[in-house]
TORMARTI-569075 format. One line per 4 residues: number of its first residue (from 1); for each residue x, y, z of C-alpha. Coordinates in steps of 0.02 Angstrom, whole numbers. Layout:
BEGIN
NUM> X/Y/Z; ... $
//
This chain:
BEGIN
1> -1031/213/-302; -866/105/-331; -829/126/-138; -1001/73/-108 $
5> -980/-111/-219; -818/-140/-128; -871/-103/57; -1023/-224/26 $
9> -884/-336/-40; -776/-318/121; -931/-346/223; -953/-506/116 $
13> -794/-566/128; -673/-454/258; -490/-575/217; -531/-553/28 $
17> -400/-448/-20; -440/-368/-194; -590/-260/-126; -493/-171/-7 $
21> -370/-137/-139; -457/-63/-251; -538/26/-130; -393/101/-42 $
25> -352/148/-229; -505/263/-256; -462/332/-91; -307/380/-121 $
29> -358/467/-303; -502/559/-204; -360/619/-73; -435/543/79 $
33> -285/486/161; -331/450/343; -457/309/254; -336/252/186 $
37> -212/216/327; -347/141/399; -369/26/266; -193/-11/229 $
41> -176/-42/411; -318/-203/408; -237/-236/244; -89/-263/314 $
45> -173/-350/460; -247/-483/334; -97/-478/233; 76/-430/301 $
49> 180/-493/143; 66/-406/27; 149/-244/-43; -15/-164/-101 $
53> -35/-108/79; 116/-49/123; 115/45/-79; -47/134/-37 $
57> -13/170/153; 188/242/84; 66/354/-32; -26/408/69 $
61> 77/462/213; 200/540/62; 69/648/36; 34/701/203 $
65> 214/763/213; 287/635/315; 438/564/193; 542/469/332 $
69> 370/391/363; 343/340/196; 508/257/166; 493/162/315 $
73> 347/103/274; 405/48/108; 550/-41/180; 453/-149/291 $
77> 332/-186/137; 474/-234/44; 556/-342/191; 385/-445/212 $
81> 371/-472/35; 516/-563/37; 444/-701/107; 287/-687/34 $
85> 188/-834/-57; 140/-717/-190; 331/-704/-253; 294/-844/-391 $
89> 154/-722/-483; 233/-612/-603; 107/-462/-559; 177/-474/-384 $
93> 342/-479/-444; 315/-324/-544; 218/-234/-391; 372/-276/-271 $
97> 496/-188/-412; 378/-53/-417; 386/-25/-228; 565/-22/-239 $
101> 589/97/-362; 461/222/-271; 566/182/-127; 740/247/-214 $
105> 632/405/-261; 590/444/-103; 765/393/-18; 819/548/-172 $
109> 684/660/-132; 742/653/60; 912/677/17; 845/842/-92 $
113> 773/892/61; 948/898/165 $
//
């Protein structure tokens, strides 16, 4: 039902970001991963120095196996968000640190893997 709500809000609104979010989100937790990198890729479309996309679409190809993926996807997040608008809200502040410490745990896990 929640994916319902926010697809009727994407069809409301398509550049509003917080739908798709939360959407990608449940996604994820349900395990549908090629949903959600399509959604983290019009995320990122709408948005490309908004972390939350690159965060969910890392996830998600994480979980498909695909590390190197992952951590390049991370780092390009992490780039853009550099120059992002959002860097004076705290919550975005505390996403991008977030990113970056999922990124040094998968950088680690990779190095495991060697």
């Amino acid at each position: 039902e929640a994916l319902e709500c926010y697809a009727e809000a994407m069809r409301l609104d398509p550049e509003y970001k917080l739908p798709r979010c939360n959407r990608m989100n449940v996604l994820l937790s349900q395990g549908r991963l090629q949903e959600v990198l399509d959604e983290s890729a019009e995320f990122i479309r709408i948005d490309p120095t908004n972390i939350d996309g690159y965060n969910a679409r890392s996830a998600a190809l994480f979980m498909q196996g695909l590390l190197p993926d992952a951590i390049t996807c991370l780092e390009l997040g992490l780039k853009n968000a550099e120059s992002s608008s959002y860097n004076a809200d705290p919550r975005f502040r505390l996403v991008v640190e977030s990113a970056r410490q999922n990124h040094n745990r998968l950088l680690t896990a990779l190095q495991e893997q060697k």
